[in-house]
Backbone bond lengths (Angstrom), bond angles and torsions (degrees), N, CA, C in turn:
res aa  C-N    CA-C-N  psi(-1)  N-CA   C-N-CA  omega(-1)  CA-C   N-CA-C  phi
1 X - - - 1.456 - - 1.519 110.93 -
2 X 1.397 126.56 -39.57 1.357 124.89 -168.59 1.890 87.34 -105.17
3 X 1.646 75.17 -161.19 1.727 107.68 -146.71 1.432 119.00 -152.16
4 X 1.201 119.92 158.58 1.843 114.31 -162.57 2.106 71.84 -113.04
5 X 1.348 93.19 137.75 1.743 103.25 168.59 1.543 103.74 -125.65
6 X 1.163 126.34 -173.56 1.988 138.76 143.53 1.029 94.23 -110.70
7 X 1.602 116.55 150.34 0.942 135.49 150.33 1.727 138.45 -128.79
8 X 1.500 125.86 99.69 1.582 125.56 -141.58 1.409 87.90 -57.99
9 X 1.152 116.87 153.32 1.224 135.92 170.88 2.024 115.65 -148.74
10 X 1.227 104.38 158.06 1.728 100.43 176.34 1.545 120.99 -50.33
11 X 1.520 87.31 -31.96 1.812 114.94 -176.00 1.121 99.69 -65.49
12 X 1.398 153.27 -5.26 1.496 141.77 -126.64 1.906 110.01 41.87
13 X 1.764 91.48 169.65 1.474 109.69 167.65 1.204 129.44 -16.73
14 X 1.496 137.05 92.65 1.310 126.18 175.92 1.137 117.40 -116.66
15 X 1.877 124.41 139.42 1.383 110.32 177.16 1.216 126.63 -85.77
16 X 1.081 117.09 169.07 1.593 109.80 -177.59 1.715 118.57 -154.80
17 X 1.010 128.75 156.27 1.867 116.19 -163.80 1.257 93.21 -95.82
18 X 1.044 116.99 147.20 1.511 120.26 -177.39 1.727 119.00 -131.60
19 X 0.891 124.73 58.66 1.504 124.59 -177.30 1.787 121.77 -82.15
20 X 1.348 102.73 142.96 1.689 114.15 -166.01 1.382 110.69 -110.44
21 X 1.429 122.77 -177.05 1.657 122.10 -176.73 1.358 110.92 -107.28
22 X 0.889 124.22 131.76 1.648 136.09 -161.75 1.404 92.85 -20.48
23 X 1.960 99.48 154.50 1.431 112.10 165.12 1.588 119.36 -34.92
24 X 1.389 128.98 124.46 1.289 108.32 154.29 1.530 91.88 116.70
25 X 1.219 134.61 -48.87 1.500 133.02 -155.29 1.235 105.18 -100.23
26 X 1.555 89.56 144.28 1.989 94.90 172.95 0.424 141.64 -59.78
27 X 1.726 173.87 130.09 1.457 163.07 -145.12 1.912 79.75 -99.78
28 X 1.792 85.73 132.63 1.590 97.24 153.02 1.506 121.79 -67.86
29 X 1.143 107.64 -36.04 1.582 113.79 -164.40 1.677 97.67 174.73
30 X 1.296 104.60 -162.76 1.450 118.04 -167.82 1.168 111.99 -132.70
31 X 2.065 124.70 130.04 1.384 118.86 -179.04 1.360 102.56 -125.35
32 X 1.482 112.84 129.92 1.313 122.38 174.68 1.907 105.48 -82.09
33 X 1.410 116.10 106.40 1.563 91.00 -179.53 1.842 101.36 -108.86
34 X 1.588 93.64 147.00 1.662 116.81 -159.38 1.578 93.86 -99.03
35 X 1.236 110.42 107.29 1.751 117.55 170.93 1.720 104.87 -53.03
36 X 1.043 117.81 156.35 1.180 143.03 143.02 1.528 123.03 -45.90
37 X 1.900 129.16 -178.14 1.758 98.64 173.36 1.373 96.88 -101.76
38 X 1.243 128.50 60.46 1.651 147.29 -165.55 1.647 97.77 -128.69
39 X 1.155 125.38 3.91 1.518 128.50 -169.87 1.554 104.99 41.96
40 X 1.539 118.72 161.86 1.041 140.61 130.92 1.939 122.90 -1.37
41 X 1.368 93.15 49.71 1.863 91.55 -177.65 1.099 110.58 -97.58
42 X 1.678 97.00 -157.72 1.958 98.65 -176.41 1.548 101.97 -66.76
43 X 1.610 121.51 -30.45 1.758 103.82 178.69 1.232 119.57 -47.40
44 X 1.511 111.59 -59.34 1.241 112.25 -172.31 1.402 126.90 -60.89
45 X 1.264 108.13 -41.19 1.883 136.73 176.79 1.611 93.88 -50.82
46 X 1.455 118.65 -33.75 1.396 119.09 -164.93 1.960 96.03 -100.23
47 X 0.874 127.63 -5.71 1.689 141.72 -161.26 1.477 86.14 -94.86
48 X 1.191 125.35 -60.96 1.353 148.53 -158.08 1.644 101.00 -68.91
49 X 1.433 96.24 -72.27 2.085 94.28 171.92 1.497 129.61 -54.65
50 X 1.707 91.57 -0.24 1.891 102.49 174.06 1.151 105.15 -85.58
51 X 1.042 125.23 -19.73 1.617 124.56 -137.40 2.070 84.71 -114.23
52 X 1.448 110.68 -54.12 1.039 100.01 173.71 1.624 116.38 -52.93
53 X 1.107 105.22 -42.16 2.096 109.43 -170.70 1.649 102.89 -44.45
54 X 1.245 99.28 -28.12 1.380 109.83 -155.44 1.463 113.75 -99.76
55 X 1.678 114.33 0.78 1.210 137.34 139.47 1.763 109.71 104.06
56 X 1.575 97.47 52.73 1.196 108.98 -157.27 1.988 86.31 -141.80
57 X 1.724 113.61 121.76 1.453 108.30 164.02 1.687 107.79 -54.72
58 X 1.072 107.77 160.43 1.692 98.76 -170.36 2.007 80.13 -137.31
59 X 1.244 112.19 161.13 1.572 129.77 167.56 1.557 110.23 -151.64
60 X 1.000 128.62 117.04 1.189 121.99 176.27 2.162 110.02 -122.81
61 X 1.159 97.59 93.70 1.891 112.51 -160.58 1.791 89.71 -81.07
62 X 1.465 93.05 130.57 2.003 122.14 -173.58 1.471 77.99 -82.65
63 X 1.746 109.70 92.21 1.305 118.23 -178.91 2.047 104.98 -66.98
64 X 1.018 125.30 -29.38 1.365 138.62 -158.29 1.812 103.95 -92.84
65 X 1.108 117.35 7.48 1.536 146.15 178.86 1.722 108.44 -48.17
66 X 1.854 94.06 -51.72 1.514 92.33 -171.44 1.573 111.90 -62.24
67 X 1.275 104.86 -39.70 1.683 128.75 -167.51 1.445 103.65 -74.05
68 X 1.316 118.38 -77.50 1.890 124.31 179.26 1.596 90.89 -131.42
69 X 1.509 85.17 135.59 1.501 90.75 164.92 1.650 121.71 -108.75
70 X 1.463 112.60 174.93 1.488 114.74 -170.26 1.832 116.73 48.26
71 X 1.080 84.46 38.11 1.822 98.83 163.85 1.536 133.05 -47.21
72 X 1.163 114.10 83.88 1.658 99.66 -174.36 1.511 109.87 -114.12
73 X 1.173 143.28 136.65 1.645 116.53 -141.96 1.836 89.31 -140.40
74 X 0.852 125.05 130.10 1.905 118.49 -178.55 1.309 105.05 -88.53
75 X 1.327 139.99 138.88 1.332 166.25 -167.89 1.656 100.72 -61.96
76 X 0.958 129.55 24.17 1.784 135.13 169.17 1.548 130.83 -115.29
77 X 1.073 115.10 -172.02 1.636 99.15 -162.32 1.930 114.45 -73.14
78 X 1.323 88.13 -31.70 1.866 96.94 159.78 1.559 118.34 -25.12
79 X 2.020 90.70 -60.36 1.606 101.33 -144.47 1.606 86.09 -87.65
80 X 0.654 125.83 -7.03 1.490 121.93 -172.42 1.596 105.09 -85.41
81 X 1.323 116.54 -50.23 1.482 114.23 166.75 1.725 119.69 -51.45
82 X 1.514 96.18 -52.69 1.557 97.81 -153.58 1.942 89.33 -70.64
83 X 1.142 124.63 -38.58 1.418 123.59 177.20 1.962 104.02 -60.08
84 X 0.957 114.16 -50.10 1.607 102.96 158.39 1.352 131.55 -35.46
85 X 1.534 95.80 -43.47 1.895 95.10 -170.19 1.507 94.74 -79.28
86 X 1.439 106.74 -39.43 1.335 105.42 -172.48 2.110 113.24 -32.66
87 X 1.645 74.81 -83.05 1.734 101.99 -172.73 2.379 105.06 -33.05
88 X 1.373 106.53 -33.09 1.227 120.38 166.36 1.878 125.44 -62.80
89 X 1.622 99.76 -41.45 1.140 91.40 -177.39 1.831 100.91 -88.08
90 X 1.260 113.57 -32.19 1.399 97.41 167.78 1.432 143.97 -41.75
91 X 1.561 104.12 -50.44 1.502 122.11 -162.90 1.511 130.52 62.63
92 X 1.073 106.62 143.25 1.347 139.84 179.20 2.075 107.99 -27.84
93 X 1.779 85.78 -51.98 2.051 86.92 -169.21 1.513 102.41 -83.15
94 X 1.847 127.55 -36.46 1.290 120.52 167.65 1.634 123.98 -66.51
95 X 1.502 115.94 -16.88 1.365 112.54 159.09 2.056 109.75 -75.04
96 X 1.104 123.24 -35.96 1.435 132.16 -170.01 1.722 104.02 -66.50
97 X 1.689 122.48 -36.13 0.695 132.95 -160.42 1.436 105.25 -94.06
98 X 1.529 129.32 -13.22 1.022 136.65 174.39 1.614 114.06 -87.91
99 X 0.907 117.08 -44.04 1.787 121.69 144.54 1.176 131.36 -32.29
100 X 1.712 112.42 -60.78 1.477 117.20 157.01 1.616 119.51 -38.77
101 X 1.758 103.08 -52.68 1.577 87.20 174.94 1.660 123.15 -76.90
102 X 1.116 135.27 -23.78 1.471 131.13 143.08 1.169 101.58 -38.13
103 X 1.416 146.10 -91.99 1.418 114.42 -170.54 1.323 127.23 -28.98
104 X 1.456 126.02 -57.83 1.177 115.97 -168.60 1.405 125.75 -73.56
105 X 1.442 120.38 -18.24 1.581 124.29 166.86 1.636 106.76 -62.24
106 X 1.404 106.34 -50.55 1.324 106.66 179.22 1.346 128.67 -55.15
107 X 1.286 114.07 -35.50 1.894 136.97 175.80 1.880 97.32 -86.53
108 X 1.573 110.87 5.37 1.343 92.93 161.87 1.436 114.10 -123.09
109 X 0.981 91.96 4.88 1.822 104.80 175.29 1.770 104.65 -89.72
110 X 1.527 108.73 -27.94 1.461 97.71 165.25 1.684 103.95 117.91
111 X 1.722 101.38 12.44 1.562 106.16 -170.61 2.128 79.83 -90.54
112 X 1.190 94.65 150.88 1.670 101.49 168.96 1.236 86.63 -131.49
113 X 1.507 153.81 -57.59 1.154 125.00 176.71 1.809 142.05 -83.18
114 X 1.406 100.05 104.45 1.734 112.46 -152.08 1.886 87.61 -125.84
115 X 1.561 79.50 121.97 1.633 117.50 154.61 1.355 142.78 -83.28
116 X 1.400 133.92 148.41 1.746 120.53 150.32 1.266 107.02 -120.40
117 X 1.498 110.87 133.93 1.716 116.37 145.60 1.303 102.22 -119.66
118 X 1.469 86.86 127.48 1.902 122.82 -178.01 1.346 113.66 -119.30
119 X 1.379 115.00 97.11 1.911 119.07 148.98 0.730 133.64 -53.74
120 X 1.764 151.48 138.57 1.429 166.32 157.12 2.008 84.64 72.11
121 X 1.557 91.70 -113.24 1.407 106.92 -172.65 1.306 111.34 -43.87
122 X 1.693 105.87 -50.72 1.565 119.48 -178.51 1.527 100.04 -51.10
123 X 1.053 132.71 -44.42 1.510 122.76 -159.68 1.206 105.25 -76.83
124 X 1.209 129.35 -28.12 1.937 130.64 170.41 1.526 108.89 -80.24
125 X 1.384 119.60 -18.89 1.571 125.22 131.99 1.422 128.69 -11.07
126 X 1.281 71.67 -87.98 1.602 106.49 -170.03 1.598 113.70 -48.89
127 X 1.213 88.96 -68.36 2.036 98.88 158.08 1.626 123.58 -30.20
128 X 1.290 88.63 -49.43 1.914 89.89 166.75 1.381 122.31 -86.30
129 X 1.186 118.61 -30.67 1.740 106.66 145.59 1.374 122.97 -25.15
130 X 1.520 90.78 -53.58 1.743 94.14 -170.23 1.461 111.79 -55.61
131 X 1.536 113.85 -69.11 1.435 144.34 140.24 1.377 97.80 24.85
132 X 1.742 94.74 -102.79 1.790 130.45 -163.72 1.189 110.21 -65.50
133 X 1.741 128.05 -42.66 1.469 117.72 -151.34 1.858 91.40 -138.96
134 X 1.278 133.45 26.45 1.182 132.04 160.71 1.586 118.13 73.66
135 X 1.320 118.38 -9.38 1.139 136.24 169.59 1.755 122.20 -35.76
136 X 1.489 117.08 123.87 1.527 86.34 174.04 1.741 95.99 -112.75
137 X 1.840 96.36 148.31 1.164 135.41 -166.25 1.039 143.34 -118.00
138 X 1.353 123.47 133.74 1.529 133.58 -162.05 1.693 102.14 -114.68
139 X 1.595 111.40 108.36 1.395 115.11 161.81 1.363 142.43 -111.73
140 X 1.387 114.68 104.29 1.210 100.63 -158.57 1.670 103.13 -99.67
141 X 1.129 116.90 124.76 1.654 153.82 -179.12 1.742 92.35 21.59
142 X 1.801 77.59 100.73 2.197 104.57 -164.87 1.393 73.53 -120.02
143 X 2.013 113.18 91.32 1.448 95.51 166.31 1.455 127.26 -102.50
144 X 1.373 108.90 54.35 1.690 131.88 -170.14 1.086 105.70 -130.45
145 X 1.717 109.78 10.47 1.713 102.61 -163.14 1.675 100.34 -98.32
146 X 1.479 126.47 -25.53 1.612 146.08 -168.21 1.620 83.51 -38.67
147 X 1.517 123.99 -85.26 1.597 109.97 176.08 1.853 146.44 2.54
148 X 1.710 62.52 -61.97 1.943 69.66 -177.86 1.357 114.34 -107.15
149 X 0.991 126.74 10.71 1.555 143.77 156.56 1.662 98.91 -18.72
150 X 1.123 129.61 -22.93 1.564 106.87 -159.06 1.471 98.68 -113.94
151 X 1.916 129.16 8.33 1.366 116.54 157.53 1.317 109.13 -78.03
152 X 1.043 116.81 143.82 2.277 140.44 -175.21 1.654 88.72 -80.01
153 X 1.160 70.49 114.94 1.973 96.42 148.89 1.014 112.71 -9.50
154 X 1.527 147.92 156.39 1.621 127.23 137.79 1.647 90.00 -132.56
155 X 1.701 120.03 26.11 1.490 86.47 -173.13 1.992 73.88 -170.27
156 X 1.748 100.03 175.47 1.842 100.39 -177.32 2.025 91.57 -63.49
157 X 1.391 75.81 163.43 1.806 80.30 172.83 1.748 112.74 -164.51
158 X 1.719 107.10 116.01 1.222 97.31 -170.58 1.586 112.73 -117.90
159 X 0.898 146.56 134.69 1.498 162.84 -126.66 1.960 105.26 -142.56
160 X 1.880 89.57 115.64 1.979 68.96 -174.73 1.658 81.49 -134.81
161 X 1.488 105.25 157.36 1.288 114.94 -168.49 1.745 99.76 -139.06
162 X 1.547 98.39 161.56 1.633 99.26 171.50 1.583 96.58 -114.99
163 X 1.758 105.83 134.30 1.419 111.67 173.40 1.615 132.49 -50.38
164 X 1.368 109.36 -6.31 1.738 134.46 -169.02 1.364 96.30 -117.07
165 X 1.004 128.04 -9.98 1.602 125.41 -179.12 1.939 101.16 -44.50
166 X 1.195 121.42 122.14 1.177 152.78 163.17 1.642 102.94 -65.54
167 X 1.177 131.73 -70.37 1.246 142.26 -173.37 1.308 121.79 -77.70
168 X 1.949 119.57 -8.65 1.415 108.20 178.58 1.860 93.23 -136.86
169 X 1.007 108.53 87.69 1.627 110.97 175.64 1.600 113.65 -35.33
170 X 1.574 112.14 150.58 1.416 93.13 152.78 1.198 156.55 -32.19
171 X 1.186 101.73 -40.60 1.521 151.48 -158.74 2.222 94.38 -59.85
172 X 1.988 66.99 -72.22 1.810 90.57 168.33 1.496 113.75 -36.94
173 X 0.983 116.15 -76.70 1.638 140.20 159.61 1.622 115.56 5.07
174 X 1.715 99.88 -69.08 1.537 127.20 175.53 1.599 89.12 -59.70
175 X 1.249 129.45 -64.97 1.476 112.01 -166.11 1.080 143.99 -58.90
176 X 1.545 100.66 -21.28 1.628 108.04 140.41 1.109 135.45 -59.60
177 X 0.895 102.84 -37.01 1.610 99.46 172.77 1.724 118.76 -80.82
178 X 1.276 118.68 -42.98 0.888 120.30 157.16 1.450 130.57 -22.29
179 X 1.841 101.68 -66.61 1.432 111.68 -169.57 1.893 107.55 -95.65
180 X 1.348 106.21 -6.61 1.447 100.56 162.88 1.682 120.78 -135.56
181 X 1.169 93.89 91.04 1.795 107.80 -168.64 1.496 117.61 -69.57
182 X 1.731 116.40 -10.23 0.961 120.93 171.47 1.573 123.08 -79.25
183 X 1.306 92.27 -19.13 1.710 101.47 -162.64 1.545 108.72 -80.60
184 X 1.406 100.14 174.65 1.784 107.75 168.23 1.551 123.84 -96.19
185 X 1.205 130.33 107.83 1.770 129.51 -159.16 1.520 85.45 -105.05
186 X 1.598 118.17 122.40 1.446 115.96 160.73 1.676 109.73 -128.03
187 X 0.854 115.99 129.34 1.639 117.86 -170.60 1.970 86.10 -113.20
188 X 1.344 94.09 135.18 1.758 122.86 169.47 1.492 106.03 -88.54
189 X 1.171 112.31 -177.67 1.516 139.43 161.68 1.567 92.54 -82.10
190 X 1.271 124.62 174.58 1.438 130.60 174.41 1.932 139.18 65.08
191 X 0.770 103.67 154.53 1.420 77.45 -167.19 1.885 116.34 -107.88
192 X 1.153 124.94 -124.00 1.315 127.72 -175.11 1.603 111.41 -54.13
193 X 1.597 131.99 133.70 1.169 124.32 169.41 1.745 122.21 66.59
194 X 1.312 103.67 27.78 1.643 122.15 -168.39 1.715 101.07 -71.30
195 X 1.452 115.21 -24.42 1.584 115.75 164.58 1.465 115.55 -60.56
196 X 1.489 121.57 -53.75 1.009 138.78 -153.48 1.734 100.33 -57.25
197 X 1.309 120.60 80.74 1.495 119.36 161.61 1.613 127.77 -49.46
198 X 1.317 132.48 -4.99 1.260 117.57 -171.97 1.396 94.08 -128.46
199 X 1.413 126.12 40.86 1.276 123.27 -177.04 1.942 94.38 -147.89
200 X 1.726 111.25 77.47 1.645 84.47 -174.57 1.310 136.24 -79.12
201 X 1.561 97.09 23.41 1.750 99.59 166.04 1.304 122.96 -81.14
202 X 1.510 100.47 -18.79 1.572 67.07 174.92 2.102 91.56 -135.59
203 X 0.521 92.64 38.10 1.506 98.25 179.89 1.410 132.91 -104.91
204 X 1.539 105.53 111.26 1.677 109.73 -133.27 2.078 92.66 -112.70
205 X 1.545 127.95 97.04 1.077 124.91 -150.67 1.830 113.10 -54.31
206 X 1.644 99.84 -51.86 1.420 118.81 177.20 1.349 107.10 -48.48
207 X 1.517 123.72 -64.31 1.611 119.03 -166.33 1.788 103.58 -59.06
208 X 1.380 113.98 -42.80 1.300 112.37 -178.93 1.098 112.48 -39.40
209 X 1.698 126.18 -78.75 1.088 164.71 157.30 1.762 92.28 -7.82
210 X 1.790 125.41 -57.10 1.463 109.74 -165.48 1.676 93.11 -93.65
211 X 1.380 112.58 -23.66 1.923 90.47 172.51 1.299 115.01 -70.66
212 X 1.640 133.78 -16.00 1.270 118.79 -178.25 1.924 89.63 -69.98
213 X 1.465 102.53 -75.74 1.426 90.26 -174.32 1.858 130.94 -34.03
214 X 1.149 118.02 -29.35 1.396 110.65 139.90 1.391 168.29 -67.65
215 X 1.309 77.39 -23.21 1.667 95.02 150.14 1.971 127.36 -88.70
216 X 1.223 92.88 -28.04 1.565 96.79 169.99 1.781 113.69 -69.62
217 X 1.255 107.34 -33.26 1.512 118.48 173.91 1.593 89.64 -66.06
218 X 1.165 135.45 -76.03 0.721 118.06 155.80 1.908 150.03 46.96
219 X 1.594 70.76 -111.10 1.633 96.63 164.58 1.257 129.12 -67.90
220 X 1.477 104.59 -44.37 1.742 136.01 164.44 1.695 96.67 -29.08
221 X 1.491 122.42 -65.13 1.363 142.74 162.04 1.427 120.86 -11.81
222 X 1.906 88.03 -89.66 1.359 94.54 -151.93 1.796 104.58 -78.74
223 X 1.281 103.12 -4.64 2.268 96.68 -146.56 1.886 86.15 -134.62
224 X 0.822 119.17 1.78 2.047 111.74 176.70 1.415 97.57 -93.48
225 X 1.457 125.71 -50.26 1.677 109.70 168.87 1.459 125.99 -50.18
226 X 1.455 132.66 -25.37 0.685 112.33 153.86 2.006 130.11 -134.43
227 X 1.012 95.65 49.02 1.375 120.74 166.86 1.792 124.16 -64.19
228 X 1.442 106.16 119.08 1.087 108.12 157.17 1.647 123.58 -0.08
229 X 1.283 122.36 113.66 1.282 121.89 175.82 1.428 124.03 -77.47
């Protein structure tokens, strides 16, 4: 279903998967999806062709492009480091700025209603989408986001967590909610990476299964009123 694209960015040239909604059908709107520090793999590539099935342009930009490109990182103690150094040597404003340009290809193609869903890293992403570029956003367990908790909304914003999460305490949990009263806080069964299907440690089928349906409600929401006709 998808596709290898470029996409100009401040960073220079970055690629990114690009998958659409069946021949023939309208795009609801537009989803930017935010990799993990696992790069741009078959999960995401496969995250992305959901989102299109489901009648949504999908883009998912190999945020780690400027630094190493064609990043594919395996779910072990390796990939977990080298995706660390990665997400480090990048930073925070050249990942933010790579979003910005997904917005703007997308707002030149004529989509006005444009989304992010962001995993792990992606989901504290995603949050700054909301933040920086007005975007409304779907994060699923962004546990880097506790920090910046104190930029305001500028857009809907929904926040999903696994109750076993190792990396985002309860505690954490409450502070979302706490510090963003507008938003949507949904906690699953399961803990860290409960989307992530090709990893069955931690990959929890049911919670997956009700955060997609929540985030598509979601989307249904915030980006079909004003979506591409």
């Amino acid at each position: 279903m998808g596709r290898d694209v470029i996409l100009a960015t401040p960073s220079g040239p970055v690629n990114a998967w690009r998958a659409d909604p069946p021949y023939g059908a309208a795009a609801l709107g537009a989803v930017v999806v935010i990799q993990e520090i696992f790069g741009v793999n078959a999960h995401i590539r496969s995250v992305a062709d959901g989102y299109a099935a489901a009648g949504y342009v999908a883009l998912a930009p190999a945020l780690f492009d400027p630094v190493a490109r064609n990043v594919e990182l395996a779910y072990d103690a390796d990939g977990f480091a080298r995706g660390r150094e990665l997400v480090e040597a990048l930073g925070t404003e050249r990942a933010v700025g790579i979003l910005r340009a997904c917005r703007g290809a997308l707002q030149t193609e004529g989509h006005r209603g444009i989304g992010v869903v962001g995993f792990c890293w992606g989901g504290t992403l995603a949050f700054l989408a909301n933040t920086r570029l007005a975007l409304p956003a779907v994060s699923y367990y962004g546990a880097r986001t506790v920090p910046l908790l104190d930029e305001p909304l500028q857009a809907p914003m929904l926040f999903q967590f696994g109750a076993d999460d190792a990396a985002i305490s309860p505690e954490d949990i409450e502070r979302h909610r706490a510090a963003q009263p507008d938003a949507e806080v949904l906690v699953h069964p399961g803990g860290h990476g409960f989307n992530r299907d090709v990893d069955p440690a931690h990959y929890h089928p049911a919670s997956a299964a009700a955060a997609r349906r929540a985030t598509l409600a979601f989307l249904d929401a915030a980006l079909r009123q004003d979506a591409t006709p």
